[in-house]
C-alpha positions in Angstrom: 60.4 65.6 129.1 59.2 68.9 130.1 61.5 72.3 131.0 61.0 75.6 131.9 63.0 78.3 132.1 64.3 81.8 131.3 65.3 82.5 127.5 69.0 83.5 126.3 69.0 84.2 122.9 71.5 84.5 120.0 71.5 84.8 116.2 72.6 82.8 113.3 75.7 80.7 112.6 76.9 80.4 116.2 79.9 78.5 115.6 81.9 75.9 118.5 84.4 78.2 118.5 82.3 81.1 120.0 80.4 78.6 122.2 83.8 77.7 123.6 87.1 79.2 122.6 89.8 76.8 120.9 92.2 78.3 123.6 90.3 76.3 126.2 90.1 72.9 124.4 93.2 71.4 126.0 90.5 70.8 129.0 88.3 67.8 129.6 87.5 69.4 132.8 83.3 70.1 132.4 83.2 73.0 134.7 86.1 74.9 133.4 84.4 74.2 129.7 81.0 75.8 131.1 83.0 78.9 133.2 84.1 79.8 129.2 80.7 79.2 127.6 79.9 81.9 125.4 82.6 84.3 126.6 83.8 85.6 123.3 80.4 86.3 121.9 78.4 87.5 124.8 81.0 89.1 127.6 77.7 88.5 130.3 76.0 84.9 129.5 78.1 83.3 132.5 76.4 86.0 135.5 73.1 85.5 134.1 73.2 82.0 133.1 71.0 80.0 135.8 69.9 76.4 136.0 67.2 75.2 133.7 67.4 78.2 131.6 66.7 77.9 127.8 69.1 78.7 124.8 67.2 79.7 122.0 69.0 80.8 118.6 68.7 81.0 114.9 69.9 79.1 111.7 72.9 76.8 111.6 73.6 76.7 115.1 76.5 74.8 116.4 78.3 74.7 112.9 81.9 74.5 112.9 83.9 72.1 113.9 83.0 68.8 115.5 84.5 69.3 119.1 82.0 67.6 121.5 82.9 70.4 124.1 81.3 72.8 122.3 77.3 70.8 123.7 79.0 69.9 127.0 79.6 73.4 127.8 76.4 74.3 127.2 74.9 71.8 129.2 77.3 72.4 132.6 76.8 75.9 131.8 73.0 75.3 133.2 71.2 75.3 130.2 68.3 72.1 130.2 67.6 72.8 126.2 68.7 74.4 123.2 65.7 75.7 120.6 67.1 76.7 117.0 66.0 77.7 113.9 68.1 74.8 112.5 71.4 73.0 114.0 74.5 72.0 112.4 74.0 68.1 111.9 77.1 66.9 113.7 76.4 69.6 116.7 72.9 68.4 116.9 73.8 64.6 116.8 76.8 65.6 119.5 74.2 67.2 121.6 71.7 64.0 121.7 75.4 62.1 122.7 76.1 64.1 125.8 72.7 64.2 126.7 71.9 67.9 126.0 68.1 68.4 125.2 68.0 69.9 121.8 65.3 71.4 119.3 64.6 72.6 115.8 61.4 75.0 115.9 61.8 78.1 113.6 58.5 79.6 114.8 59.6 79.2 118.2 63.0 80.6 117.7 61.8 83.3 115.6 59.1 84.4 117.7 60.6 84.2 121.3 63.0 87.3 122.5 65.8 87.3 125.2 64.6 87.0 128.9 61.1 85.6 128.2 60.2 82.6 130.2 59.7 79.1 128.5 58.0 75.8 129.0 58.8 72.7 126.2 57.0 69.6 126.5 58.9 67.6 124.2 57.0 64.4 125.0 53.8 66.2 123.1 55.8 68.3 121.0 55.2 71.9 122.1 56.7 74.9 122.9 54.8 77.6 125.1 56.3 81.0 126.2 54.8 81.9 129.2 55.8 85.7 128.5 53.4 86.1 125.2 51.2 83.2 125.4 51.9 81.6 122.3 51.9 78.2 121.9 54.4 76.0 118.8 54.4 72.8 117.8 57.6 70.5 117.3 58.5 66.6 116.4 58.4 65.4 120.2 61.3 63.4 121.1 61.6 59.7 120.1 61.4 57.3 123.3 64.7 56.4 123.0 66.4 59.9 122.1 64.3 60.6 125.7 66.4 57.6 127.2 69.4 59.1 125.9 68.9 62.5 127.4 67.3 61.6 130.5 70.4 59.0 131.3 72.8 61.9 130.9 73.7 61.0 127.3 74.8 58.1 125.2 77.1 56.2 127.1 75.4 56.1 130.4 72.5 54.9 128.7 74.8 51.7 127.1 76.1 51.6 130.6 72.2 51.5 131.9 71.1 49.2 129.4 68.3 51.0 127.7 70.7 51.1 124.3 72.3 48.1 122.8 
């Protein structure tokens, strides 16, 4: 699993309710959950959010509550993978459910700014930002957490047969 992209970057203890709004949680509509992705915490991610681009944040991201919009916005926002310092469990294991490519590298995170462009290869477990040069390693993905994200998420992967 390899991505490349442009880096958006936030700080520490990004909560679901900043990475979407409780006002918009009487939606199951995915586009409408990614058109209020961010809003209250940064005014400008949805006009410069592009496909493939990379989130990138710091400690205890995702914690809150345990709404699974909070990883579905992200990922219909146009973001192919989230990098963090550290993840709230139940955001992180959401993430892995709904197929959202997801992290932990605190060098990485630390060490890579807002706009720079990214390349993860999380079958070999490294991160490489093409702005600085620098090179980090991570755990790569398990095969079947690979499954998971490459099927779209949990579910379609039951539905595909690769999990039973």
């Amino acid at each position: 699993m390899k991505y490349t992209g442009k880096v958006i970057k936030y700080g520490d203890n990004v909560d679901t309710d900043v990475i979407i709004p409780a006002r918009y949680l009487n939606t199951s509509d995915k586009k409408e959950l990614a058109s209020h992705c961010m809003e209250d915490l940064d005014k400008t991610f949805r006009d410069r959010v592009e496909g493939g681009d990379i989130m990138v944040a710091g400690f205890n991201f995702g914690c809150g509550s345990s709404r699974e919009h909070a990883p579905i916005a992200i990922k219909e926002s146009g973001i192919s993978l989230v990098i963090a310092k550290s993840f709230a469990r139940i955001f992180y294991r959401n993430s892995i459910n709904i197929g959202l490519a997801i992290v932990e590298c605190p060098d990485a995170a630390e060490a890579i700014m807002d706009g720079h462009t990214v390349e993860a290869d999380l079958d070999n477990g490294v991160i490489y930002d093409k702005t600085t040069g620098e090179s980090f390693k991570t755990q790569p993905f398990p095969a079947f957490i690979q499954k998971i994200i490459e099927n779209g998420g949990l579910v379609e992967s039951i539905r595909n047969g690769d999990i039973k």
